[in-house]
GUFI-524549 format. One record per residue (C-alpha): z, x, y; residue in three letters. Coordinates in Angstrom, 3 decimals. Layout:
<nodes>
<Z:Z | X:X | Y:Y | res:Ala>
...
</nodes>
This chain:
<nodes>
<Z:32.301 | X:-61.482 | Y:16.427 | res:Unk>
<Z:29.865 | X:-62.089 | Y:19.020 | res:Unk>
<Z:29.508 | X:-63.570 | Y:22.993 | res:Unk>
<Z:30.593 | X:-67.302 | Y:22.551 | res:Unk>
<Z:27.604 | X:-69.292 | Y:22.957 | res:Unk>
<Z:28.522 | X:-71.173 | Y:25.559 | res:Unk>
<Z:28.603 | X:-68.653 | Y:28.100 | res:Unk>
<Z:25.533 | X:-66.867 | Y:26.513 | res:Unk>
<Z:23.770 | X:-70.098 | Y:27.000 | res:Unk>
<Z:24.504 | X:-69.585 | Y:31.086 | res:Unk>
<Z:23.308 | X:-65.754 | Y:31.409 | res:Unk>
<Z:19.818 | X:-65.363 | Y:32.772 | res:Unk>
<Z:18.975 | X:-61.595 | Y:31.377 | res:Unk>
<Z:16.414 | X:-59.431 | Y:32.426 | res:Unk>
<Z:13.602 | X:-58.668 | Y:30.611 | res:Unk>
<Z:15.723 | X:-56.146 | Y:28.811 | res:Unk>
<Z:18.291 | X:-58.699 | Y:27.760 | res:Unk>
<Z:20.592 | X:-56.923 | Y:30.391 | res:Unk>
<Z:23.120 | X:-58.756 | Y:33.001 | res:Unk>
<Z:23.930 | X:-57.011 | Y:36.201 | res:Unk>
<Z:27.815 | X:-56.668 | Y:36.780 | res:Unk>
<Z:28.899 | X:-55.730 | Y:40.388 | res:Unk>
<Z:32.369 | X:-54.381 | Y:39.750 | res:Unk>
<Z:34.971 | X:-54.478 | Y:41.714 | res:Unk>
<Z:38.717 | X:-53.329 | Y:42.498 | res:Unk>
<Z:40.533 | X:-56.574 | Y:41.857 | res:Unk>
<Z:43.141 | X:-56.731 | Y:44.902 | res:Unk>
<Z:41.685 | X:-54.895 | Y:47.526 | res:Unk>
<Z:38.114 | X:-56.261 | Y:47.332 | res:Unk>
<Z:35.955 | X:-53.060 | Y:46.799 | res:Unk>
<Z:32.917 | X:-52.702 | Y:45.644 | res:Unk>
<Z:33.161 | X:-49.903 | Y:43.020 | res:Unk>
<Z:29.795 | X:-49.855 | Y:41.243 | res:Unk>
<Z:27.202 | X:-51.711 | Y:39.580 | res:Unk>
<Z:26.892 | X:-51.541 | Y:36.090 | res:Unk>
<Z:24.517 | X:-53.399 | Y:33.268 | res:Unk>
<Z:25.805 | X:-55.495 | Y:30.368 | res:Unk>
<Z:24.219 | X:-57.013 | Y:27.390 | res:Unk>
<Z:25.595 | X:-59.645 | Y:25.223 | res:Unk>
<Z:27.679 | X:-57.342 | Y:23.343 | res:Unk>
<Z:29.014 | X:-55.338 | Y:26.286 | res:Unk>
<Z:30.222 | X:-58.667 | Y:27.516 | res:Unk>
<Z:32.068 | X:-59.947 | Y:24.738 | res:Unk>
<Z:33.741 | X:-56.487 | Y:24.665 | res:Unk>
<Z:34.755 | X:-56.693 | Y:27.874 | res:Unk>
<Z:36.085 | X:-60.011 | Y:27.594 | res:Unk>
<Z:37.736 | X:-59.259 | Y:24.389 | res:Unk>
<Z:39.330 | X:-55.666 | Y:24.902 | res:Unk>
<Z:40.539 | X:-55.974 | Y:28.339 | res:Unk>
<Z:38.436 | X:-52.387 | Y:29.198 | res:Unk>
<Z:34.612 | X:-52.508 | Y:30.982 | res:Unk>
<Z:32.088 | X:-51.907 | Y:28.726 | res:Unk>
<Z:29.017 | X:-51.161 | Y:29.314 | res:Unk>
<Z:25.100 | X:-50.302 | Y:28.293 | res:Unk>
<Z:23.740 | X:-47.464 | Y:29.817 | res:Unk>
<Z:20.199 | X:-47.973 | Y:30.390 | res:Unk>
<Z:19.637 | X:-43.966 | Y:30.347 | res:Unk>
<Z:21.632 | X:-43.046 | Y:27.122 | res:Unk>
<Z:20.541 | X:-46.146 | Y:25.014 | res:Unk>
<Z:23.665 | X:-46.693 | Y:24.049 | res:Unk>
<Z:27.379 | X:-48.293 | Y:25.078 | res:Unk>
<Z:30.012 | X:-46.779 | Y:26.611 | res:Unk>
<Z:33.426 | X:-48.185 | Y:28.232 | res:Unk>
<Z:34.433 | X:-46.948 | Y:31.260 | res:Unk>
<Z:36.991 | X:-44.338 | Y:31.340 | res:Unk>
<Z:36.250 | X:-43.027 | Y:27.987 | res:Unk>
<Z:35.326 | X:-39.681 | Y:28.630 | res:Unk>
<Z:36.260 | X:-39.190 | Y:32.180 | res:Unk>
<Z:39.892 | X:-40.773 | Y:31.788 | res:Unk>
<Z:39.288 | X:-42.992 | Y:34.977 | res:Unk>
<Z:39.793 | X:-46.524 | Y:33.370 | res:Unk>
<Z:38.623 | X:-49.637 | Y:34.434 | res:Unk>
<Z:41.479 | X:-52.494 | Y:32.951 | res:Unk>
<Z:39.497 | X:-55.789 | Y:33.044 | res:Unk>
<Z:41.483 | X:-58.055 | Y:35.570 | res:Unk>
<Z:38.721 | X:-60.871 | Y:35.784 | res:Unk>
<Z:35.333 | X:-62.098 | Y:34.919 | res:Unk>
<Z:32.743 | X:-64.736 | Y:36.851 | res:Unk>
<Z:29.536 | X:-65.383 | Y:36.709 | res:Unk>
<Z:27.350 | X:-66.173 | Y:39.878 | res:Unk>
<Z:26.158 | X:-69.481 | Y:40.171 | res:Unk>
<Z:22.422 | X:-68.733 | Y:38.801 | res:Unk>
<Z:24.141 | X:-67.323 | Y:35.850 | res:Unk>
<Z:22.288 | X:-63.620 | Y:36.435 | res:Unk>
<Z:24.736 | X:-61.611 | Y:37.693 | res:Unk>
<Z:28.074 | X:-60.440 | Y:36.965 | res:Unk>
<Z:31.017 | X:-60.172 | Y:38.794 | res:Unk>
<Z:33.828 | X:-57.638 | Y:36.924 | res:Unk>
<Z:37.181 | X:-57.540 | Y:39.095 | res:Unk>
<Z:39.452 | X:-54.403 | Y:37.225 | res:Unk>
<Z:42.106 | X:-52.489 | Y:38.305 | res:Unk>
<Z:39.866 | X:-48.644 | Y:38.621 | res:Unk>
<Z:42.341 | X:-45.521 | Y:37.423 | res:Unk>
<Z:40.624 | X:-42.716 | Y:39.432 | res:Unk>
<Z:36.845 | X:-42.591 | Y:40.370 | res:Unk>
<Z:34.428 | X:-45.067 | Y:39.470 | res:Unk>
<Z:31.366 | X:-42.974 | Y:40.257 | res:Unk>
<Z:29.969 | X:-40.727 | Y:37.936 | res:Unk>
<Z:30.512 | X:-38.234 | Y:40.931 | res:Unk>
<Z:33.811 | X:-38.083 | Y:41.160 | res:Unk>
<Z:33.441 | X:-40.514 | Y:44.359 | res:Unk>
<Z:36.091 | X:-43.475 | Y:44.419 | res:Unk>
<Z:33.355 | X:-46.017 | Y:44.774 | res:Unk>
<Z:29.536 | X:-45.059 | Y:44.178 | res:Unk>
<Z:28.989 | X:-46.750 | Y:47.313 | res:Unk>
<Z:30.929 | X:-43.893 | Y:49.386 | res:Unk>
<Z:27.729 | X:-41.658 | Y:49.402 | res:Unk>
<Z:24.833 | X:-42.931 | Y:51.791 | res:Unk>
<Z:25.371 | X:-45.298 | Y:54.434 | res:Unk>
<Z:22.007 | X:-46.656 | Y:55.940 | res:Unk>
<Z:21.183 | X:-47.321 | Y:59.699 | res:Unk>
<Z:21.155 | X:-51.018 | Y:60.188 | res:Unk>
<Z:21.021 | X:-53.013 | Y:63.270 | res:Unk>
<Z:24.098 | X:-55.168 | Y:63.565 | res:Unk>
<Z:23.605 | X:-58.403 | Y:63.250 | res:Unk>
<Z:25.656 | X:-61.017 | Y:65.188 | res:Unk>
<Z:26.440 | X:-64.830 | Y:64.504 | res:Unk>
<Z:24.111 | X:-67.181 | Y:67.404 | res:Unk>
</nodes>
């Protein structure tokens, strides 16, 4: 089985073939971590009802919580209106950084000036 065509027909991939997904926790609204997906990945996560995954370092795929035990349950899928990016809404058991961090946003936060509405 493959990624219907319909929705492969939308995705705008990188050079790479590879779809950003910005993942995040389904009912509280936070941003976990931002993952890449390829065809395949896709229509595994669409079809298994787990996040799957291409990791750009290994080469290879590999569904969250595999290893590490801290799951990521597919709750919803959208794509952005350009059709190049990816947003994954699960329900995250445990971390969702690599770190052990809940997000892998929890790390750095950069100075910014604060901007306000005129």
């Amino acid at each position: 089985m493959s990624l219907d065509p319909a929705i492969a027909d939308r995705l705008k991939r990188t050079d790479d073939g590879l779809v950003p997904a910005v993942v995040q926790q389904h009912d509280t609204g936070e941003v976990l971590m931002l993952g890449w997906m390829d065809d395949e990945a896709l229509h595994r996560t669409l079809t298994t009802g787990r996040a799957t995954y291409w990791s750009r370092s290994r080469q290879e795929y590999w569904v969250k919580g595999d290893t590490s035990g801290h799951l990521q349950w597919v709750r919803e899928v959208r794509l952005d209106c350009d059709g190049d990016t990816l947003l994954v809404k699960v329900d995250q058991v445990g971390a969702a950084c690599h770190t052990g961090d809940r997000t892998c946003f929890d790390a750095v936060r950069l100075d910014a000036v604060v901007g306000t509405p005129a």
